[in-house]
C-alpha positions as CSV (number, residue, x, y, z in Angstrom):
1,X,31.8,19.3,-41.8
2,X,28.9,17.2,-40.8
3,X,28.9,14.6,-38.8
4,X,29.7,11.4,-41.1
5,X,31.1,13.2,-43.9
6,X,34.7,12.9,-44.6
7,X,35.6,16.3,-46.2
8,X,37.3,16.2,-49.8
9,X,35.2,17.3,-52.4
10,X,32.2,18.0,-50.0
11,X,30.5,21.6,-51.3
12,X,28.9,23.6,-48.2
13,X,26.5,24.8,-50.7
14,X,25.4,21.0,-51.3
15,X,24.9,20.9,-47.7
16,X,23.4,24.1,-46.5
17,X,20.6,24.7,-49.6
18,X,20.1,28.0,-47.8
19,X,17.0,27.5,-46.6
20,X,17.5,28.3,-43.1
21,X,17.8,24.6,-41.8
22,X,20.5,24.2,-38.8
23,X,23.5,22.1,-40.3
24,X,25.6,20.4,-37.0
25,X,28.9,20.0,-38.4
26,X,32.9,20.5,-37.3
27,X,34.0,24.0,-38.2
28,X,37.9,24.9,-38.5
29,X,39.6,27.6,-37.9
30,X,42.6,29.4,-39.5
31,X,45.0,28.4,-37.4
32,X,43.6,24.4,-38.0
33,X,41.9,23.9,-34.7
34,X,38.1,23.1,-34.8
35,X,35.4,23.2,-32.5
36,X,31.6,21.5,-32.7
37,X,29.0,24.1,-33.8
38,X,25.2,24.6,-35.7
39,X,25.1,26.0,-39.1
40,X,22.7,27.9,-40.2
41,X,22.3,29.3,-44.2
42,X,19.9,31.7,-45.7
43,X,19.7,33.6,-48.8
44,X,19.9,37.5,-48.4
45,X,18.4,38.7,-51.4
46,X,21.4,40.9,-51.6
47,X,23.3,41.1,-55.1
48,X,26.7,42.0,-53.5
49,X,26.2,39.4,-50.2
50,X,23.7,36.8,-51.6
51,X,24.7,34.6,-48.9
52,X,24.5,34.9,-45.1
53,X,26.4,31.9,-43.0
54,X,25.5,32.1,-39.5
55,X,27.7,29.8,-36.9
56,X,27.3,29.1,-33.2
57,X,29.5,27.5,-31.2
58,X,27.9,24.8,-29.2
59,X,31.3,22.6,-28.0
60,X,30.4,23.8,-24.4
61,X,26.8,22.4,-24.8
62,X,28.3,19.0,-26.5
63,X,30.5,18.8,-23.5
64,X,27.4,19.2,-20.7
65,X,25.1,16.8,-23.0
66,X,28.1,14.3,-22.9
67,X,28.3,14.6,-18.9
68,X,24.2,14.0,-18.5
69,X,24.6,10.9,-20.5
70,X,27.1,10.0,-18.7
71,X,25.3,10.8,-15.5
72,X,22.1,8.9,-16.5
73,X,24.3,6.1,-17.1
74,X,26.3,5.7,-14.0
75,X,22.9,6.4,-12.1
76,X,21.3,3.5,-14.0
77,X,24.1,1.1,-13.5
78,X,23.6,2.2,-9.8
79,X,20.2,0.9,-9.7
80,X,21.4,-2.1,-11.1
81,X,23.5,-2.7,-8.7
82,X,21.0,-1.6,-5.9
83,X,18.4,-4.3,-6.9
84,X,20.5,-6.5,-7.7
85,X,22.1,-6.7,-4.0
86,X,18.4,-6.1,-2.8
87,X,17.8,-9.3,-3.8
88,X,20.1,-11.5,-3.6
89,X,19.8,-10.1,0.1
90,X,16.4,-11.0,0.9
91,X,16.8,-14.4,-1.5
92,X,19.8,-15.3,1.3
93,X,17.6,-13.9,4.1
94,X,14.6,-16.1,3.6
95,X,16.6,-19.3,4.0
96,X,17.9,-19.4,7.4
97,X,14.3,-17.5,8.1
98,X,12.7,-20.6,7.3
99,X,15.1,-22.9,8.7
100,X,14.1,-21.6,12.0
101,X,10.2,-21.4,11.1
102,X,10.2,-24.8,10.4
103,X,12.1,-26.0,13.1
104,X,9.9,-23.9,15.1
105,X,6.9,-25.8,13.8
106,X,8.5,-29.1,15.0
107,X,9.2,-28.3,18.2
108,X,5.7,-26.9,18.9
109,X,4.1,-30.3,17.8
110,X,6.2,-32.4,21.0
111,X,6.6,-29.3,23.6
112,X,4.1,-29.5,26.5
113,X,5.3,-27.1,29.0
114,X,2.9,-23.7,28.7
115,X,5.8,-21.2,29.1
116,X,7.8,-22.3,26.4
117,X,4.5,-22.7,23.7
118,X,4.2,-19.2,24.5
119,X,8.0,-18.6,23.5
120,X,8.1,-20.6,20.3
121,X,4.6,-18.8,19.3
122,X,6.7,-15.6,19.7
123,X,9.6,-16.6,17.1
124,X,7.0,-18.5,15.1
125,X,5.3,-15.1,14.5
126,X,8.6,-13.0,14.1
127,X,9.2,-15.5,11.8
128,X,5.9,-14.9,10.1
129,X,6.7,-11.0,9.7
130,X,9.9,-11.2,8.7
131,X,9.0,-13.3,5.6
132,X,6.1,-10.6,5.1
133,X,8.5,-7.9,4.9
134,X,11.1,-9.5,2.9
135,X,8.2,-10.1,0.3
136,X,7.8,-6.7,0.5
137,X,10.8,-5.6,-0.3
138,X,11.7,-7.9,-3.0
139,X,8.1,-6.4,-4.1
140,X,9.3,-2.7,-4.1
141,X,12.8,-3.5,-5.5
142,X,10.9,-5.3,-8.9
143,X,8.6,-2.5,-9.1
144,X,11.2,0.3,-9.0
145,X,13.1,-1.7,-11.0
146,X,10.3,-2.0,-13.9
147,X,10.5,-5.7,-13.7
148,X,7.6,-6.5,-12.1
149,X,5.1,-8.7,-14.6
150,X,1.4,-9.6,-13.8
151,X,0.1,-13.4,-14.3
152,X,-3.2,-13.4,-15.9
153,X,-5.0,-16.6,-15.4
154,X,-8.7,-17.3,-15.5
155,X,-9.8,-18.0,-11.7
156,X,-12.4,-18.6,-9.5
157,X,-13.1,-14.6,-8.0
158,X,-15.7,-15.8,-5.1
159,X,-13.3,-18.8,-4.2
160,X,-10.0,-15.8,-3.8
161,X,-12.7,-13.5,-1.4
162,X,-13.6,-16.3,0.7
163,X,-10.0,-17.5,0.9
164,X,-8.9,-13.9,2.1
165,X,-11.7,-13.5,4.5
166,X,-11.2,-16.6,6.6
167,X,-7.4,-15.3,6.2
168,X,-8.9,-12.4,8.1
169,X,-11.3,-13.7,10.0
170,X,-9.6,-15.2,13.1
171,X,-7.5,-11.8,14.0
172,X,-10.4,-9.7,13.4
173,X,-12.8,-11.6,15.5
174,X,-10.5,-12.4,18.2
175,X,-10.3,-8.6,18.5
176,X,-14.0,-8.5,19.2
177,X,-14.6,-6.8,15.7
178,X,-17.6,-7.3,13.6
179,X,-16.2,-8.8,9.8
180,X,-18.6,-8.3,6.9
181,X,-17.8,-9.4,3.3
182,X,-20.2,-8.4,0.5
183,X,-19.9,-9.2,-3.1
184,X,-22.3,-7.9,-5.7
185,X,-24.2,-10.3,-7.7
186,X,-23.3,-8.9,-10.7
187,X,-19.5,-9.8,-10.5
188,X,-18.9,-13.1,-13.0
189,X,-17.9,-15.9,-11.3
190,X,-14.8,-16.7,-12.8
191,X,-12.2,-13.9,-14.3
192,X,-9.0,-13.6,-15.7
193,X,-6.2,-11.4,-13.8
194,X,-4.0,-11.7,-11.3
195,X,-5.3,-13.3,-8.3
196,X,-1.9,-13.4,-6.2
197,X,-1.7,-9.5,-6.6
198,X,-5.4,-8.6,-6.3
199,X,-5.1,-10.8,-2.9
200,X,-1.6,-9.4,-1.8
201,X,-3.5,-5.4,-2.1
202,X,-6.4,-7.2,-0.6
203,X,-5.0,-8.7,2.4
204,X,-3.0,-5.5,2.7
205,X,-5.7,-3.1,3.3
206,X,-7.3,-5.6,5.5
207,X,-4.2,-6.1,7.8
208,X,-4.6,-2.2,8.5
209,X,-8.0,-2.4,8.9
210,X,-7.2,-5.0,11.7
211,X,-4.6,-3.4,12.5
212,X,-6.0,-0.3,13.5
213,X,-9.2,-1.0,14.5
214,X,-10.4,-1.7,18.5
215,X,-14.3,-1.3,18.5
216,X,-17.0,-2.2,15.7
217,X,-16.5,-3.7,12.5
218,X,-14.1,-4.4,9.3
219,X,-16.3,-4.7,5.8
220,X,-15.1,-5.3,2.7
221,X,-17.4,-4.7,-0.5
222,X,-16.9,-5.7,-4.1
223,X,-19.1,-4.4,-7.1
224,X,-18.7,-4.6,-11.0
225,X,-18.9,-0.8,-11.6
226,X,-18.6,-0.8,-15.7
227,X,-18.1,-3.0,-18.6
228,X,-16.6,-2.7,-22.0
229,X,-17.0,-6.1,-24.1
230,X,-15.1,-8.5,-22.3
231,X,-13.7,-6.4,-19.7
232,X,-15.3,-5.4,-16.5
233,X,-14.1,-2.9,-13.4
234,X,-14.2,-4.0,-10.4
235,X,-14.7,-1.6,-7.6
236,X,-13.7,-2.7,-3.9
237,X,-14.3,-1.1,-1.0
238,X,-12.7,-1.4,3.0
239,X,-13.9,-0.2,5.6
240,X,-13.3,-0.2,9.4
241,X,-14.3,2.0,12.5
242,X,-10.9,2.4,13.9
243,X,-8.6,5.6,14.8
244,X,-9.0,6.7,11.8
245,X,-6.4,9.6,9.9
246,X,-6.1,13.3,9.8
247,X,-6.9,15.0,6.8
248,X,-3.5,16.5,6.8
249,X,-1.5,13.1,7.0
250,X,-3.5,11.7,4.0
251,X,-1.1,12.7,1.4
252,X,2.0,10.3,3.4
253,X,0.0,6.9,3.2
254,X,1.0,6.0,-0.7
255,X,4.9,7.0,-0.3
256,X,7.7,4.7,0.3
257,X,9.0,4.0,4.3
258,X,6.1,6.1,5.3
259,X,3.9,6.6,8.2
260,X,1.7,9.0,8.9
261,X,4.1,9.4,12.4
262,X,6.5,7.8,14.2
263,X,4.0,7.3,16.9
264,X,2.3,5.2,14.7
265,X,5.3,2.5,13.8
266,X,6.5,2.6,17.2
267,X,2.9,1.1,18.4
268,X,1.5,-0.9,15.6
269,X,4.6,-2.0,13.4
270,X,5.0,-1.9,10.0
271,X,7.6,-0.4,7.1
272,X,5.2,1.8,4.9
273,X,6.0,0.1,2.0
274,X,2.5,-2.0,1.9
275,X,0.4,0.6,0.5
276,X,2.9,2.4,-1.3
277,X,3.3,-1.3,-2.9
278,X,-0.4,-1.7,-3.5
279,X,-1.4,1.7,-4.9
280,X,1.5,0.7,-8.0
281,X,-0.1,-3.0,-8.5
282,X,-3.6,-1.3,-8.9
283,X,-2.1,1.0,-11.0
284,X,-0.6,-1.8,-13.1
285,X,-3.7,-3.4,-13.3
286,X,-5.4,-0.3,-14.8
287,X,-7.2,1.2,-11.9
288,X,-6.2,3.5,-9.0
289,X,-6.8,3.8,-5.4
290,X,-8.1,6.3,-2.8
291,X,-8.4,7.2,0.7
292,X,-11.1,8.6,2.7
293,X,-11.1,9.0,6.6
294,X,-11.4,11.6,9.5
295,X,-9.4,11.1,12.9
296,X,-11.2,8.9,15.1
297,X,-13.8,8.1,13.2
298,X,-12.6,5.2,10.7
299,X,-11.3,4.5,7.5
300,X,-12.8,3.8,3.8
301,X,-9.6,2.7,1.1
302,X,-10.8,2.0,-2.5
303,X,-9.9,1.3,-5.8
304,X,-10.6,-0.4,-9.3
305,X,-9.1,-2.6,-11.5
306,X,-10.0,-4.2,-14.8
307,X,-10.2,-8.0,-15.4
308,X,-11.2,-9.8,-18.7
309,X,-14.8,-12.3,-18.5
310,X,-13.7,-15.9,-20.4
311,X,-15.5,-16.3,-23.5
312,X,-17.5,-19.2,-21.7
313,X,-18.7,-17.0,-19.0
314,X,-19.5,-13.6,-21.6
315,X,-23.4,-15.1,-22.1
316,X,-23.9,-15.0,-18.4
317,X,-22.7,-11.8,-17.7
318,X,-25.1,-9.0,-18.1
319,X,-23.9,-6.1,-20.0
320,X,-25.2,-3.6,-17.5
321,X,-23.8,-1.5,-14.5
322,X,-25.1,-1.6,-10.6
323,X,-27.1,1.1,-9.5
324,X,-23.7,2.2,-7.7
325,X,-23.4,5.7,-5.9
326,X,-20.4,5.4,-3.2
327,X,-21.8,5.8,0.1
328,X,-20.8,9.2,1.7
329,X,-17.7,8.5,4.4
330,X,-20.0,9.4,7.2
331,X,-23.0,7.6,6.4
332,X,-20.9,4.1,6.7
333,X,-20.7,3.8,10.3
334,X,-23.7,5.2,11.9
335,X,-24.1,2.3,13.6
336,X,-21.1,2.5,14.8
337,X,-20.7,6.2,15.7
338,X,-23.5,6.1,18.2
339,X,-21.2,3.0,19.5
340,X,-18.6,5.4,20.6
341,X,-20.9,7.7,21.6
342,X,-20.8,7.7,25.7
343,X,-24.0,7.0,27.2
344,X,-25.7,5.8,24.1
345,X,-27.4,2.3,24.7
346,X,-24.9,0.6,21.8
347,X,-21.9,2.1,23.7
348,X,-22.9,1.1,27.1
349,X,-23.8,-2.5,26.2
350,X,-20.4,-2.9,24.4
351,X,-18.1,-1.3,27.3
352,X,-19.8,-3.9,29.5
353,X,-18.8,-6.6,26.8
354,X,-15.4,-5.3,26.3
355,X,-14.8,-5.7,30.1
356,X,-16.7,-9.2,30.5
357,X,-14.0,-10.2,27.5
358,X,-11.3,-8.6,29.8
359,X,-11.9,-10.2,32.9
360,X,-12.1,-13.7,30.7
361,X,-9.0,-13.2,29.6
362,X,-7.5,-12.2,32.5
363,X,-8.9,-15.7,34.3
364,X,-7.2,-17.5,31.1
365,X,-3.8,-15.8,31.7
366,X,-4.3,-14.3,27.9
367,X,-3.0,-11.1,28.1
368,X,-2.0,-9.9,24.9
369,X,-5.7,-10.6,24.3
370,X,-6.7,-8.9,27.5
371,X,-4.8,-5.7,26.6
372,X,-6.4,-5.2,22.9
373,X,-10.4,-5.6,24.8
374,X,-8.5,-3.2,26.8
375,X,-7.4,-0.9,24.2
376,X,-11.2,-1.0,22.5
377,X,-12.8,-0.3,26.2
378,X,-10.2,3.3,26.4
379,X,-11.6,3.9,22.8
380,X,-15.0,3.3,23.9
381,X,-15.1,5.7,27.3
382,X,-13.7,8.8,25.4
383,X,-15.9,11.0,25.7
384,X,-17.4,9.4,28.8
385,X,-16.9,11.4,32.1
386,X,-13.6,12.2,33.8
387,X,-13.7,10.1,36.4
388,X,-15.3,6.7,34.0
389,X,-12.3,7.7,31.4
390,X,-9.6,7.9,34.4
391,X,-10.6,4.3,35.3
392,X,-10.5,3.1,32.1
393,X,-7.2,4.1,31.4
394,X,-6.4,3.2,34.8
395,X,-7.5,-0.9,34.0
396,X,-5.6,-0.4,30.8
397,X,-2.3,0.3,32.5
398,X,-2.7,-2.5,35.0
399,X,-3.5,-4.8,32.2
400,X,-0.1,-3.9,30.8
401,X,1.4,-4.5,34.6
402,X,-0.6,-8.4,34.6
403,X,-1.7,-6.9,37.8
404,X,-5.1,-9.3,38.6
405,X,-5.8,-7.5,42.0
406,X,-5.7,-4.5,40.2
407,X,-8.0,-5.3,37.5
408,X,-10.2,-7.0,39.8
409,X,-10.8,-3.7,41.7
410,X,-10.9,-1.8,38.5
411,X,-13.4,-4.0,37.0
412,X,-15.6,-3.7,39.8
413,X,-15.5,0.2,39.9
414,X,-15.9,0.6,36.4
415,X,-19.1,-1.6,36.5
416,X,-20.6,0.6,39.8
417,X,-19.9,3.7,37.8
418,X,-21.7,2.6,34.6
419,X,-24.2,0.9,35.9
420,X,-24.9,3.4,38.0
């Protein structure tokens, strides 16, 4: 009998019609056991067997689609569970993180004595990170988790670039780099979307471009790219000369706890959750992102969202696109390229800055600056001569030691053979 049904007077000719429709109903047997199966009734055409009941026992099938179900459950009360401890975690983590940040903070406002600046700079900034990377995770957790909501609120766009830039700016020029932020005319003035989230992907992709980056310059670009009514794309654009990524590793950037190798996290950091993170807000904000690079030779992320214009800002805003054709990846850093060219007169003039910085540093007992001007000037000689690139590498290593003699001596035979 059908499901529902309770038997009685119920006629299987009431239920079946014979029109080949599958029935799922309890069949019995003779000796008054039952088991689940799909009914199916036709009409023969036959005067002797009008009729033609056919019956398939599906009970084992029930049974498998019962244990799924049950699977599916279990594995989403799992994930339940999972975020739920994720974070509470991180919630319970950030407290005695900022306890010691803040007490941190206090202390360096009365301490005099150089040496132990230094050391409450150091656990200031692992206190830094560590909030950094719980927001990340409590980030990833609410995004698997399918909670994660965007706040649309009308804002000031030009006033959230300028904010992230002189976020930026201080790391990026202490590491000798070039910063250049360009936003296109055409892009309203004030917008409504999320201006937390399109700073967090932001400040993300600018981080790496820092990050990875020794010699030349960090740009960021933003241009309105379409329009439909009210709502405009925005298309953004970083760029940086640094060591750039082999077309092969490209396809690991966007997945969760990745890096492109372990090489990678050992010497720069980092979870690989950041861009795995960003690529699902700009997907949640109705754009997506992409990646274009070659080893050595820089970096270009971009990607598009979609924002609404206020209704007292639509009779401003020109219902029109820019004249926009990507730049090709190579055509974004000539000037740069002919930097890391050996010999070239951009690349000589900049080895002999990098090493001026280094020496400075070196005078100011600044060493962690020291070894990134060191870093850009072994970037720099690469494809310079053996015995230039040898030296080079030889000044980096002594930088690492906080050997001045050394460096001293370096400096000065580096300069003979360059100037020479």
């Amino acid at each position: 009998l059908p499901e529902g049904t309770s038997g009685g007077n119920t006629n299987l000719d009431d239920i079946l019609h014979y029109d080949g429709s599958i029935h799922e109903m309890m069949v019995y047997r003779k000796n008054k056991t039952c088991f689940r199966a799909q009914v199916k009734g036709i009409k023969t055409g036959d005067f002797e067997y009008p009729f033609l009941i056919m019956i398939i026992n599906i009970s084992g099938v029930y049974s498998l689609k019962k244990e799924i179900e049950q699977v599916k459950q279990e594995s989403t009360d799992v994930d339940k569970v999972k975020n739920e401890f994720v974070a509470n975690v991180t919630h319970e983590l950030r407290t005695p993180v900022n306890g010691i940040l803040g007490n941190t903070n206090i202390l360096l406002e009365s301490e005099e004595d150089t040496e132990k600046i230094k050391i409450l700079h150091t656990i200031e900034h692992g206190c830094k990170e560590m909030n950094n990377l719980i927001n990340s995770i409590l980030d990833f957790s609410k995004l698997e988790a399918g909670k994660f909501t965007l706040e649309y609120r009308k804002f000031e766009f030009r006033s959230m670039i300028d904010y992230v830039k002189s976020t930026h700016m201080p790391k990026i020029t202490e590491k000798g780099l070039k910063f250049f932020v360009t936003v296109s005319p055409e892009v309203p003035e004030f917008v409504i979307g999320d201006e937390l989230r399109i700073g967090q992907v932001l400040n993300n992709l600018l981080s790496n471009a820092c990050k990875f980056t020794h010699v030349g310059k960090v740009s960021l670009e933003v241009l309105k790219t379409a329009q439909d009514n009210n709502r405009i794309e925005l298309f953004f654009m970083v760029l940086d000369t640094g060591i750039g990524i082999d077309k092969s590793d490209l396809d690991k950037l966007f997945k969760s706890f990745s890096q492109v190798d372990a090489s990678i996290s050992r010497k720069y950091g980092g979870t690989g959750l950041g861009l795995n993170i960003s690529k699902q807000l700009v997907t949640l904000m109705g754009g997506n992102i992409t990646v274009d690079s070659e080893k050595n030779k820089g970096t270009m992320f971009s990607f598009s969202i979609w924002v609404e214009i206020p209704d007292d800002e639509m009779d401003s805003v020109k219902n029109s696109l820019n004249d926009f054709k990507p730049a090709g990846f190579k055509d974004m850093s000539q000037e740069e390229d002919n930097m890391l060219v050996y010999g070239s007169v951009e690349n000589l003039e900049e080895i002999r800055t990098q090493l001026s910085k280094i020496i400075l540093c070196v005078d100011m007992d600044n060493w962690e600056k020291a070894e990134n001007f060191s870093e850009s000037l072994k970037q720099l000689t690469f494809n310079a001569p053996k015995e230039i690139k040898t030296a080079a590498l030889r000044l980096k290593m002594a930088v690492q030691k906080a050997d001045s003699d050394k460096i001293n001596a370096v400096y000065e035979q580096l300069k003979v053979l360059i100037d020479g």
